[in-house]
C-alpha positions as CSV (number, residue, x, y, z in Angstrom):
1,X,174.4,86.2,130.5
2,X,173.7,84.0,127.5
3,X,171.5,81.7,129.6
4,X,169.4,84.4,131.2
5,X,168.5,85.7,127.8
6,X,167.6,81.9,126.5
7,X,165.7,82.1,129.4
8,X,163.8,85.5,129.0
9,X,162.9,84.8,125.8
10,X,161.4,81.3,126.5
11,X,159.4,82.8,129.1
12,X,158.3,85.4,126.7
13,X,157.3,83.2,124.3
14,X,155.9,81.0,126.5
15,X,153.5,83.9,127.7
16,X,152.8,85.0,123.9
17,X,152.1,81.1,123.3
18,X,149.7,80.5,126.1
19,X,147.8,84.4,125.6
20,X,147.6,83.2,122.3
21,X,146.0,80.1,123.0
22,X,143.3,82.3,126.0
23,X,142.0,83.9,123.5
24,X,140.7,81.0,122.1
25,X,137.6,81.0,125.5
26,X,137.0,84.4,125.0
27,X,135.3,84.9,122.1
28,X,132.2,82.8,120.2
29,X,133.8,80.8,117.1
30,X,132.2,81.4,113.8
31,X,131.1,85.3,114.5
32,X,132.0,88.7,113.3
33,X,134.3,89.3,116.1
34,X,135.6,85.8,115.9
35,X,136.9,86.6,112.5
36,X,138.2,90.4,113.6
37,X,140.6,89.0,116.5
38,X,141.5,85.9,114.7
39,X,143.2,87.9,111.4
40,X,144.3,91.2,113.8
41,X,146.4,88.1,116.1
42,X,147.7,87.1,112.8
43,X,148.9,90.5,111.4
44,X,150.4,91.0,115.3
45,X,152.0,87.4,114.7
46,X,153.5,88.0,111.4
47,X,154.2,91.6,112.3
48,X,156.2,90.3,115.1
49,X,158.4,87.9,113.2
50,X,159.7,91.0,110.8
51,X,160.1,92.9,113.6
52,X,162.1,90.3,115.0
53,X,164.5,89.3,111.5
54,X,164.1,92.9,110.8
55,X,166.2,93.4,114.2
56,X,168.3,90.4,113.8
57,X,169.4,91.8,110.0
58,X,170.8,95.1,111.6
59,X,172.8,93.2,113.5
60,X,174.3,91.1,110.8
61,X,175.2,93.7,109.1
62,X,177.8,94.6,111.6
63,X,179.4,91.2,111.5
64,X,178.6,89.2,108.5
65,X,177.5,90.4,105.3
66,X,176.5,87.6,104.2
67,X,174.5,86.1,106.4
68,X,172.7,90.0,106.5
69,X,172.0,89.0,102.5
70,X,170.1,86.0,103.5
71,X,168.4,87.7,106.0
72,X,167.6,90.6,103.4
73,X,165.4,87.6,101.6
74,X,163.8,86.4,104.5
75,X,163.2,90.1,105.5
76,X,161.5,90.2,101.9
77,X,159.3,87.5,102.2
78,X,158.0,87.9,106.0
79,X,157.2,91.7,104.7
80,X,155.0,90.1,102.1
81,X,153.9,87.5,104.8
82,X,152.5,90.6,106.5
83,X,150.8,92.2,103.5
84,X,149.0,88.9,103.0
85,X,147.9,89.2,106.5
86,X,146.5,92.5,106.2
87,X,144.8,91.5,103.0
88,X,143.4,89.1,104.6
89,X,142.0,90.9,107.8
90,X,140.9,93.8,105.6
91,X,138.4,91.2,104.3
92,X,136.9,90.3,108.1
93,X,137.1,93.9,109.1
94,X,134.5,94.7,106.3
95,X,132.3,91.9,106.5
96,X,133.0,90.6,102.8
97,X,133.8,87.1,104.0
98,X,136.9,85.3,102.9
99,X,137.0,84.7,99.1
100,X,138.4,81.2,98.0
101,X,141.3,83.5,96.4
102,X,142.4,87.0,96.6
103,X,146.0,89.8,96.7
104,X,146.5,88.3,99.9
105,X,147.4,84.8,98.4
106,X,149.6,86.5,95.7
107,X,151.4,88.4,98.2
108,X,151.9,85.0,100.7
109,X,152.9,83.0,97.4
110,X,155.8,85.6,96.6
111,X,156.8,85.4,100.1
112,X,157.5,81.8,99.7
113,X,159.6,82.7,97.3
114,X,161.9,84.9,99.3
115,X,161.8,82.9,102.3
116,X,163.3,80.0,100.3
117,X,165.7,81.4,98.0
118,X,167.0,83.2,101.6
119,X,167.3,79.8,103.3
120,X,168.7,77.9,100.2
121,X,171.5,80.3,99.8
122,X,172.3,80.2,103.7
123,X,172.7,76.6,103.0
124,X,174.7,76.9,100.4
125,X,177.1,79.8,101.3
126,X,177.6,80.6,104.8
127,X,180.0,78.8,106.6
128,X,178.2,75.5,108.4
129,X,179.9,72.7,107.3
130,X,178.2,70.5,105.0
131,X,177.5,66.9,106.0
132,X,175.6,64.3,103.6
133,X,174.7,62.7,106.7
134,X,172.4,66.5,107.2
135,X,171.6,66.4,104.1
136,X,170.1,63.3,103.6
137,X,168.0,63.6,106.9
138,X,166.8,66.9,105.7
139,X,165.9,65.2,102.4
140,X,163.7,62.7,104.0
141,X,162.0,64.5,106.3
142,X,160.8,66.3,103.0
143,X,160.1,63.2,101.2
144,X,158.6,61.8,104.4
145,X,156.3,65.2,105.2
146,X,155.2,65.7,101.0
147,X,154.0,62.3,101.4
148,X,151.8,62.5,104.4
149,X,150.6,65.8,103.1
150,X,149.7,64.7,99.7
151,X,148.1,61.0,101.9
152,X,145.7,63.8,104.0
153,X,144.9,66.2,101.2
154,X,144.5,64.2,98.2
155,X,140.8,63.4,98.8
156,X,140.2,67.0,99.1
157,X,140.4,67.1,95.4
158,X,137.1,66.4,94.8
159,X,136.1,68.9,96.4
160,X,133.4,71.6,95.0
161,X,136.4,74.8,95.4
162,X,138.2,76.4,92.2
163,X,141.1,74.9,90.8
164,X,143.3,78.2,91.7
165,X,142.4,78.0,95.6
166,X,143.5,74.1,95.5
167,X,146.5,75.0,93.6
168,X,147.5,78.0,96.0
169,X,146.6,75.9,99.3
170,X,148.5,73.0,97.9
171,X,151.5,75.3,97.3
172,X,151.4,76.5,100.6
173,X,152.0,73.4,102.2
174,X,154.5,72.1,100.3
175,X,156.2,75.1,100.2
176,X,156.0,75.0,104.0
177,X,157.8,71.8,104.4
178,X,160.6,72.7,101.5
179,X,161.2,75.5,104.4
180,X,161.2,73.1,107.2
181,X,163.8,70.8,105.5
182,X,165.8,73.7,104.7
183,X,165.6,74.7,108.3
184,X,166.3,71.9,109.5
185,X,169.4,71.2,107.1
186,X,170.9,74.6,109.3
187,X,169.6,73.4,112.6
188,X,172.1,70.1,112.1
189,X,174.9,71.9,111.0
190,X,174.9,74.0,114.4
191,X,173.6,71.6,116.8
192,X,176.7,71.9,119.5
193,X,177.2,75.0,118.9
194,X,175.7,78.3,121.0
195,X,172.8,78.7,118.1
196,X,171.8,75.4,117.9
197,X,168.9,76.7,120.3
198,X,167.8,79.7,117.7
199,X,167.7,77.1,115.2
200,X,166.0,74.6,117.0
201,X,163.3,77.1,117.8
202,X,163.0,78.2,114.1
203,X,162.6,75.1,113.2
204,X,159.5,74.4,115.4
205,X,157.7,77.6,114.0
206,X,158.1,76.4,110.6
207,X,157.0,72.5,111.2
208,X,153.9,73.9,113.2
209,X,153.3,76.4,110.2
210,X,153.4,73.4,107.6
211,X,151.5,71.4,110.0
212,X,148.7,74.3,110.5
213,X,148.5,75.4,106.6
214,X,148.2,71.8,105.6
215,X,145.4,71.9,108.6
216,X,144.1,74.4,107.1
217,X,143.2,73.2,103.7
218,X,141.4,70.2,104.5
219,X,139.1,72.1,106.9
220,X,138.7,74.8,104.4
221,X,138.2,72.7,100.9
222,X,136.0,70.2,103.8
223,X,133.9,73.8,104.1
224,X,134.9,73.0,108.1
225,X,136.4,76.5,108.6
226,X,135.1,78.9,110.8
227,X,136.9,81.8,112.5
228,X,138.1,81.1,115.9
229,X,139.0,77.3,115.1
230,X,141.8,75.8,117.2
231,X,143.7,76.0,113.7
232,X,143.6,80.2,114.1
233,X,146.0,79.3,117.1
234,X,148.1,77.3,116.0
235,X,148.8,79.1,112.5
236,X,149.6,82.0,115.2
237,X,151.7,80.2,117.1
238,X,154.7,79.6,114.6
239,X,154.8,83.1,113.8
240,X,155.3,83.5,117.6
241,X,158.0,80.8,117.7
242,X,160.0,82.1,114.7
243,X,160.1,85.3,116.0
244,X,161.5,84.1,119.1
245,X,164.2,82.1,117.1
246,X,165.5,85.5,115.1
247,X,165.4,87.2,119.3
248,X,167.5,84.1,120.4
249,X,169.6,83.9,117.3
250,X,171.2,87.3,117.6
251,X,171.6,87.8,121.4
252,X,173.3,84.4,121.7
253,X,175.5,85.7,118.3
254,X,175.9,89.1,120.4
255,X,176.1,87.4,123.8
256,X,179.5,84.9,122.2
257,X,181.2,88.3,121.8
258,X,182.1,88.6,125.3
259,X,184.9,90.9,126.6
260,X,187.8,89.3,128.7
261,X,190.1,91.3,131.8
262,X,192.4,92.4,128.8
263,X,190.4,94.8,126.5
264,X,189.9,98.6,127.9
265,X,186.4,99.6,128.9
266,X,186.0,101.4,125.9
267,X,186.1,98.5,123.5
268,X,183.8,96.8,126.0
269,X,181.1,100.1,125.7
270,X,181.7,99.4,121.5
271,X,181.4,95.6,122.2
272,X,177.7,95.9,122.9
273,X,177.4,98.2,119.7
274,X,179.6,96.5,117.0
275,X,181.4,93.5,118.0
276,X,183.7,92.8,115.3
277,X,185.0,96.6,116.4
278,X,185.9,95.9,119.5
279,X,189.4,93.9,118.6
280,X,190.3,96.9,116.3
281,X,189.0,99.4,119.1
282,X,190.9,97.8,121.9
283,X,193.8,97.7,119.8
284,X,194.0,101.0,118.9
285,X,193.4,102.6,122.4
286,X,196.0,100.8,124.0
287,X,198.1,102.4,120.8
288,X,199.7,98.6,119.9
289,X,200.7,96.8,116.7
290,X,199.5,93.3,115.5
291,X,202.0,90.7,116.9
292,X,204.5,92.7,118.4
293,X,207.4,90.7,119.4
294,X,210.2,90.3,121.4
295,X,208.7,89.9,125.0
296,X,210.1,86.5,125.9
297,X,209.9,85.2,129.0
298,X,207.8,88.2,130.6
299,X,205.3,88.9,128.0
300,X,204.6,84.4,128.0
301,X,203.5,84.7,132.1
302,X,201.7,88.0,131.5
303,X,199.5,86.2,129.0
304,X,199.1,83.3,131.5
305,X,198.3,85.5,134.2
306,X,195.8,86.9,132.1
307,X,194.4,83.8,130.2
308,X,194.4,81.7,133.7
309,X,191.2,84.2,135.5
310,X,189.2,83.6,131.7
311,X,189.9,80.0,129.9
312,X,187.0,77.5,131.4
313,X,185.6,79.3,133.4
314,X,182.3,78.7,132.2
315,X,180.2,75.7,132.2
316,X,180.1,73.8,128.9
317,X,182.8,76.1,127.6
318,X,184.0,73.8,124.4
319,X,185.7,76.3,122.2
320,X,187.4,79.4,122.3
321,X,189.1,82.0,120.8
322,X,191.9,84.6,121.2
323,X,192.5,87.5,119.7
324,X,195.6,88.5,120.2
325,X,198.2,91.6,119.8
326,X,200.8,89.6,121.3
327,X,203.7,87.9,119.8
328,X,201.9,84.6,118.4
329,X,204.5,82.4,119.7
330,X,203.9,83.7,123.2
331,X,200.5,83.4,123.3
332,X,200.5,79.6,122.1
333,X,203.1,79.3,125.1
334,X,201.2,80.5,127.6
335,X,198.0,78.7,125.9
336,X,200.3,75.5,126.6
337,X,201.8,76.2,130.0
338,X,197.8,77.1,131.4
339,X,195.9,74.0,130.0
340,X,199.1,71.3,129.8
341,X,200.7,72.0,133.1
342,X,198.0,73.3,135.6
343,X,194.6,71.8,133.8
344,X,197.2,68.0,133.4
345,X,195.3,68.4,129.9
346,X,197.3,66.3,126.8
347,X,197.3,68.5,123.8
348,X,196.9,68.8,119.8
349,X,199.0,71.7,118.3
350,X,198.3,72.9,114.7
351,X,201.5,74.4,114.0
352,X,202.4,75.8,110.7
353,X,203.8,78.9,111.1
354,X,207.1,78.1,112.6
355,X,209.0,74.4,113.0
356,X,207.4,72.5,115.9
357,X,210.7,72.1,117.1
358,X,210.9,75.6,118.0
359,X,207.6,74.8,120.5
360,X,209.4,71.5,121.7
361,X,212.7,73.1,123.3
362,X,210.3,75.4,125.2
363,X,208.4,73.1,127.0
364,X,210.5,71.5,129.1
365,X,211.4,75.5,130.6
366,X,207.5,75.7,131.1
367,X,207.9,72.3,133.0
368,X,205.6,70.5,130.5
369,X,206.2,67.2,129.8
370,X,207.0,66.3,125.8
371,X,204.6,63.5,125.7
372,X,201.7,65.4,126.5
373,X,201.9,67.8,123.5
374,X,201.1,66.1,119.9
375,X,202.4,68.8,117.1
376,X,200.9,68.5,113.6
377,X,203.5,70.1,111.4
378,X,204.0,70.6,107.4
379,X,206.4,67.9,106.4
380,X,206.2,65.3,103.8
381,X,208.3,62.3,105.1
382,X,209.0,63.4,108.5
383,X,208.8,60.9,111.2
384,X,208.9,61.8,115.1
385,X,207.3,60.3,118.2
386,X,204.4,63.1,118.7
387,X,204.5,64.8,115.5
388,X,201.8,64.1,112.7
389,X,202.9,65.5,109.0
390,X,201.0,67.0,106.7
391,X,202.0,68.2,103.1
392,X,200.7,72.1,103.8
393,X,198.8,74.4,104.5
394,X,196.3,73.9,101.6
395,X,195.7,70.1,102.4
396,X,192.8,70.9,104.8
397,X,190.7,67.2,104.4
398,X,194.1,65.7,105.4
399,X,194.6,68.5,108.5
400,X,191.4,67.8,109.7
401,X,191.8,63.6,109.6
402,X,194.9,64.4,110.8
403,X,193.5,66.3,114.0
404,X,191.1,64.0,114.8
405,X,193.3,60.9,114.8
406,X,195.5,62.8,117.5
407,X,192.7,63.7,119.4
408,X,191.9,60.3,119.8
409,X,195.3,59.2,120.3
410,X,195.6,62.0,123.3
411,X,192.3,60.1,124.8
412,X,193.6,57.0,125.1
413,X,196.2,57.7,127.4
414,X,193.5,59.6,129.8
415,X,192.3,62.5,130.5
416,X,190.3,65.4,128.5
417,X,192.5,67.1,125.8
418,X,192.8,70.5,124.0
419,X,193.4,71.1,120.4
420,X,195.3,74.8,119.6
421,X,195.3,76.1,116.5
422,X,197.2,79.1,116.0
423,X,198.1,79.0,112.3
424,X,194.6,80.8,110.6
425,X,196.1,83.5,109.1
426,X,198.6,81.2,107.5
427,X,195.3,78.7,106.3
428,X,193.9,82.2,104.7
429,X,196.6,82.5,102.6
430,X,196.2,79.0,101.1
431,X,192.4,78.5,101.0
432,X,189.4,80.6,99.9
433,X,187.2,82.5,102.9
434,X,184.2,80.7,102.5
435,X,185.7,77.3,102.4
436,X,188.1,78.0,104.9
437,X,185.4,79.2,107.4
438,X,183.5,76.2,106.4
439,X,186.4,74.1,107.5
440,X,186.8,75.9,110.8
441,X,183.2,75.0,111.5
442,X,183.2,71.7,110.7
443,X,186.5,70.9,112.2
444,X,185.0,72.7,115.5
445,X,181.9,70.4,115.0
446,X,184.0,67.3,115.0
447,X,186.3,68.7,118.0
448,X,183.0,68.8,119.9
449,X,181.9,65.6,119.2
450,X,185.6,64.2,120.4
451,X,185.1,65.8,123.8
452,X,188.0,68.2,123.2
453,X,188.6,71.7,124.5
454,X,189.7,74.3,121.5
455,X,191.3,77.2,121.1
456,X,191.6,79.1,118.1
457,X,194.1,81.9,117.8
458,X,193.0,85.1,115.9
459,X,195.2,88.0,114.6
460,X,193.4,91.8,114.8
461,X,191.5,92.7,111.7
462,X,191.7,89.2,110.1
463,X,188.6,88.4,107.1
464,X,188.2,85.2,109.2
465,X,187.1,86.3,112.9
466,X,184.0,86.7,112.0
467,X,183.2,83.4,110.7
468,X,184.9,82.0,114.1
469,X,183.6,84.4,116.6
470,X,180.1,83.2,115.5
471,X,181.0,79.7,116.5
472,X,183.0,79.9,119.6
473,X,182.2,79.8,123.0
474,X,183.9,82.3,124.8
475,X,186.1,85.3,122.2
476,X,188.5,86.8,124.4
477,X,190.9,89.4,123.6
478,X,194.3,89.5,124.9
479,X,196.3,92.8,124.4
């Protein structure tokens, strides 16, 4: 489902893209009309883009506050964006010409404002995990884009205009890369993950905004400018494109949040609505309690039964997670006995809520081979043949080395592994939210990267399932 709406919407904005650009034949640059259609695309383009994160905010609201907050900024700023716009037609519609600096440019400069401090703060507080490697690419790109800017527009100084139209012009295009590197700082961190393509397509709206503003004010201080210019088209083209990102960016949040065979048909009605709800829906409706224990034997080949017709069974499914009402212990079981035994896949197990010893006597019942699960277990001097140590549950650099370095391990004796972690309320109890979420992410980044299949297990109600359900794959719940 996820792929047909990628697709929809690059059609769509493939259509908007190309109308966009038929205009340009249909009416004589430099007239009256020229100017009329150029500024109403414009307010269409910019209207379309709140519209769009307008739409996108509602939805966050539902499932991350946080990121809803950050939206709420760029919200602000694209709603000034649009004022400016107006302003600006206003001026074509009644034949007063285009002034070198009017409200419209106050209201576009405080829109910068928002639109940054919105995409600063989502780099600094939401949960993508924070590489200097990003970083430093996103720093020169800036560094590289201010300079070829400043190389382009610096003999337009000289130029017979006012000092407060140079100043605003020149704002608006290095304000427009400052948002590109931002941008593009977030489209790294999610690159492998189901929104890399939102942010990839947000990013592209923004470069060809920096590149058309920065267009703009050589023609304009150049007195080259005229209404209908190939520049129009562009400048209404990234409004196009970042409205398509916000569209992508919540259905493929919304599409993640699929139902499996396990939920009732009324949480999959109130998955479409609120998606978070539909663990605590499902839960309640089939009248259960969080980890309910004592099944055994029965309730570890129910879950298999259940898990078997929904793990991989989609194409590039990487990483996964369960939300479970089951007894955790027979969940990871049947997690074990699906992708160990039938899949022949070796596997990682994040264990710290009971002795990996408990795991280890099962598996031979399950007819799964010893060597092919690797437990990474709290213990300080511990030594065992496929056990990794670390000191607890608050070490998380040394978990996630750790992980890794028995990932690789698992790979060199063949085949693809798996990497279960079933221990996240226990990490919530040791480490803050936000970092904790940052560490999922990043650890689910590195997984990636490794080739290796995850699965993340998730109690009902838990703070943290939002920050994971954003980033998996597939979110299944099994009741």
């Amino acid at each position: 489902m996820a792929r047909l709406t990628a697709m929809h919407i690059g059609i769509a904005t493939v259509l908007l893209v190309a109308a966009n650009f038929a205009v340009l034949f249909l009416i004589t640059p430099g007239t009256s009309g020229a100017k009329l259609v150029v500024s109403g695309m414009s307010v269409f383009g910019a209207l379309l883009a709140l519209l769009a994160l307008l739409r996108m905010r509602s939805f966050f609201l539902k499932v991350n506050l946080r990121w809803s907050s950050h939206l709420t900024l760029m919200v602000a700023g694209f709603a000034l964006w649009l004022v400016g716009e107006a302003l600006w037609a206003y001026y074509a519609v009644a034949g007063r010409g285009t002034p070198g600096v009017t409200p419209a440019d106050a209201a576009w400069f405080a829109g910068y404002i928002f639109v940054m401090a919105g995409l600063a703060q989502a780099n600094r507080e939401t949960l993508v995990a924070f590489k200097p490697r990003d970083t430093l690419y996103a720093a020169a790109f800036a560094l590289f884009a201010l300079a070829v800017a400043a190389f382009v527009l610096l003999p337009t100084l000289s130029a017979p205009a006012p000092a407060t139209e140079k100043f605003f012009n020149f704002a608006y295009s290095a304000f427009d890369i400052i948002i590109a590197a931002l941008v593009l700082r977030l489209a790294m961190a999610f690159i492998g993950s189901p929104l890399g393509l939102a942010w990839v397509l947000f990013l592209l709206g923004f470069v060809v905004l920096a590149f058309a503003d920065s267009w703009y004010t050589s023609l304009k201080l150049a007195n080259a400018y005229y209404a209908g210019h190939l520049f129009d088209f562009v400048y209404n083209c990234s409004y196009i494109l970042i409205a398509a990102g916000a569209v992508m960016f919540e259905f493929m949040s919304r599409e993640g949040l699929t139902p499996s065979e396990a939920g009732t048909v009324e949480a999959q009605k109130e998955a479409k609505a609120a998606p978070i709800a539909r663990v605590e829906a499902a839960v309640e409706a089939a009248g259960l309690k969080p980890a309910q224990a004592g099944h055994g034997e029965a309730a570890v080949e129910a879950a298999y039964g259940k898990l078997k017709g929904i793990l991989m069974q989609k194409r590039l499914e990487e990483a996964v997670s369960i939300t479970t009402t089951l007894n955790p212990s027979d969940a990871d079981l049947a997690i074990m006995e699906l992708l160990a035994r039938e899949k022949a896949m070796g596997g990682v197990f994040l264990c710290l809520d009971k002795p990996y010893t408990f795991f280890r006597e099962h598996l031979g019942e399950l007819g799964i081979d010893e060597g092919r699960i690797h437990f990474v277990s709290i213990g300080s001097n511990g030594k065992d043949g496929n056990v990794s140590f670390v000191e607890g549950a608050g070490e998380l650099t040394s978990i996630k080395m750790t992980l890794e370095a028995a990932v690789r391990k698992m790979k060199e004796n063949g085949g693809k592994a798996f990497v279960l972690i079933d221990c996240i309320p226990t990490l919530s109890l040791y480490n803050d939210l936000s970092h904790l979420g940052r560490f999922l992410h990043d650890v689910s980044l590195s997984l990636r990267e490794e080739g290796a299949y995850q699965v993340l297990l998730l109690a009902p109600n838990g703070e943290i399932n939002t920050f994971v359900l954003r980033f998996c794959d597939t979110n299944v719940l099994l009741a």
